[in-house]
DOLONU-217374 format. One record per residue (C-alpha): residue in three letters; x, y, z; chain; residue number from 1. Coordinates in steps of 0.2 Angstrom, whole numbers, plus 5000, padded with zeros to 4 digits. Layout:
R | res | X | Y | Z | chain | n
R | ALA | X | Y | Z | A | NUM
...
//
This chain:
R | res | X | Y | Z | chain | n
R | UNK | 4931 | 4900 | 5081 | A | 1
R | UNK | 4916 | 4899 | 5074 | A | 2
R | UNK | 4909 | 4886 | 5061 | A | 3
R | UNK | 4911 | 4893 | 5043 | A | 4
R | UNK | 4902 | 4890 | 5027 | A | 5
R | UNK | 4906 | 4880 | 5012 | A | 6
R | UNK | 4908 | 4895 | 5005 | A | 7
R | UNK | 4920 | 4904 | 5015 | A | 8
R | UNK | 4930 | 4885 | 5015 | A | 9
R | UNK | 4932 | 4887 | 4997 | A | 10
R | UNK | 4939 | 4904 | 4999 | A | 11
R | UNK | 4952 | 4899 | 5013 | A | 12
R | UNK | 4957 | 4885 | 5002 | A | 13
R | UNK | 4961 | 4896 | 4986 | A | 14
R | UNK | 4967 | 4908 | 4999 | A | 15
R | UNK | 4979 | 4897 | 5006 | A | 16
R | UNK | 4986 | 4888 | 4990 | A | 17
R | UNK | 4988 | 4904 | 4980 | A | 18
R | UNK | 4999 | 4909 | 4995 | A | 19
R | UNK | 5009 | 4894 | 4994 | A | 20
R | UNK | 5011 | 4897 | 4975 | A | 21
R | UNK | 5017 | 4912 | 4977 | A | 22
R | UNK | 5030 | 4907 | 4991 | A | 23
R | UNK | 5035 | 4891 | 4979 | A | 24
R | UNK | 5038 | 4903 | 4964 | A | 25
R | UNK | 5049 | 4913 | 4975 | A | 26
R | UNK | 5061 | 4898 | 4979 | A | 27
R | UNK | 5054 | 4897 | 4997 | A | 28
R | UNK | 5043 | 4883 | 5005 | A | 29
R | UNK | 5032 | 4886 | 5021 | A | 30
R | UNK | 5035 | 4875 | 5038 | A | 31
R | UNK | 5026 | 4860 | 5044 | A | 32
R | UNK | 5021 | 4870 | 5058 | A | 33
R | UNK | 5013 | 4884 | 5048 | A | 34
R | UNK | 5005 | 4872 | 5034 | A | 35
R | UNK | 4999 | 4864 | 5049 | A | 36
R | UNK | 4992 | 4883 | 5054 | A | 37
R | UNK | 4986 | 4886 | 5035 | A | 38
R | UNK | 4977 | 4868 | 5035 | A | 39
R | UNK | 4967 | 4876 | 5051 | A | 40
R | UNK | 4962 | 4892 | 5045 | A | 41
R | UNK | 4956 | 4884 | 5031 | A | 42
R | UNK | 4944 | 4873 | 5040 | A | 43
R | UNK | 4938 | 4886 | 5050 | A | 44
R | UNK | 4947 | 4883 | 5068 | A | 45
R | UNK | 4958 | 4895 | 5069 | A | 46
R | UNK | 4955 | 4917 | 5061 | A | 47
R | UNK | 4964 | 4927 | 5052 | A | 48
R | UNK | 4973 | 4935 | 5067 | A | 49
R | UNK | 4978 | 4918 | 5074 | A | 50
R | UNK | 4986 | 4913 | 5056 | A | 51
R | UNK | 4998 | 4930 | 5057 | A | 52
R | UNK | 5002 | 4926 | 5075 | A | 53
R | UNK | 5006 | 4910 | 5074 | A | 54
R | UNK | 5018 | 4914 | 5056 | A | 55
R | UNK | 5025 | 4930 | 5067 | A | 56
R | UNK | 5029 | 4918 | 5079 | A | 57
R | UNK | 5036 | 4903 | 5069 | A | 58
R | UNK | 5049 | 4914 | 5055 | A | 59
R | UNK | 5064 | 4910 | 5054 | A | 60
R | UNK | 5073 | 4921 | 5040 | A | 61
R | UNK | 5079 | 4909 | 5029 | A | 62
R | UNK | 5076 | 4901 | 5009 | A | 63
R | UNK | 5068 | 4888 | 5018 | A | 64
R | UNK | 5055 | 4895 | 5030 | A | 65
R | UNK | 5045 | 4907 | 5023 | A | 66
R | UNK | 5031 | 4921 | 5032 | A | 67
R | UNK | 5016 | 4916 | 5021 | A | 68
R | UNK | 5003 | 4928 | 5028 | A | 69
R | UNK | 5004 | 4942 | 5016 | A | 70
R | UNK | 4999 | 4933 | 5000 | A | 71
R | UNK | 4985 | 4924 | 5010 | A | 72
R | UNK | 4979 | 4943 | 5014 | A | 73
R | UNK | 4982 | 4949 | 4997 | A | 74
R | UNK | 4972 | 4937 | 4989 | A | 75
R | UNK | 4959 | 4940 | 5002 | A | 76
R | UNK | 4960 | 4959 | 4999 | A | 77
R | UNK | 4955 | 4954 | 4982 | A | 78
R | UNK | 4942 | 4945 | 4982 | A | 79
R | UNK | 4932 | 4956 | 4995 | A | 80
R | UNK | 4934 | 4969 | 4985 | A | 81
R | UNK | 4925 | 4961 | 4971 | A | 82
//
């Protein structure tokens, strides 16, 4: 991956913390391994796409583990829309 901006840092960050928020509020907490993925993305080493593959791969359907893509690309969505 490519080098990213401040910028684009700052709105992976947001991206990333809102989603986490929003998985906390729900009683569900994300795995090491994917706030490991999410810590990535946000500085720029890994995309979009490798952030949903690697939370496809890594669910595990319980109260614990939680798929945190969708509020990452929601919050995304939004702000791109601006």
């Amino acid at each position: 991956m490519s080098r990213i901006t401040a910028e684009e840092r700052e709105r992976r960050r947001r991206a990333v913390d809102n989603a986490r928020h929003s998985t906390e509020m729900e009683g569900g907490r994300s795995s090491e391994n994917m706030r490991e993925a999410q810590e990535a993305y946000v500085r720029g080493e890994i995309d979009l796409d490798d952030l949903i593959e690697q939370a496809q791969h890594s669910y595990i359907p319980t109260r614990t583990l939680f798929l945190p893509v969708a509020p990452v690309q929601a919050y995304l969505a939004c702000e791109t829309a601006d």
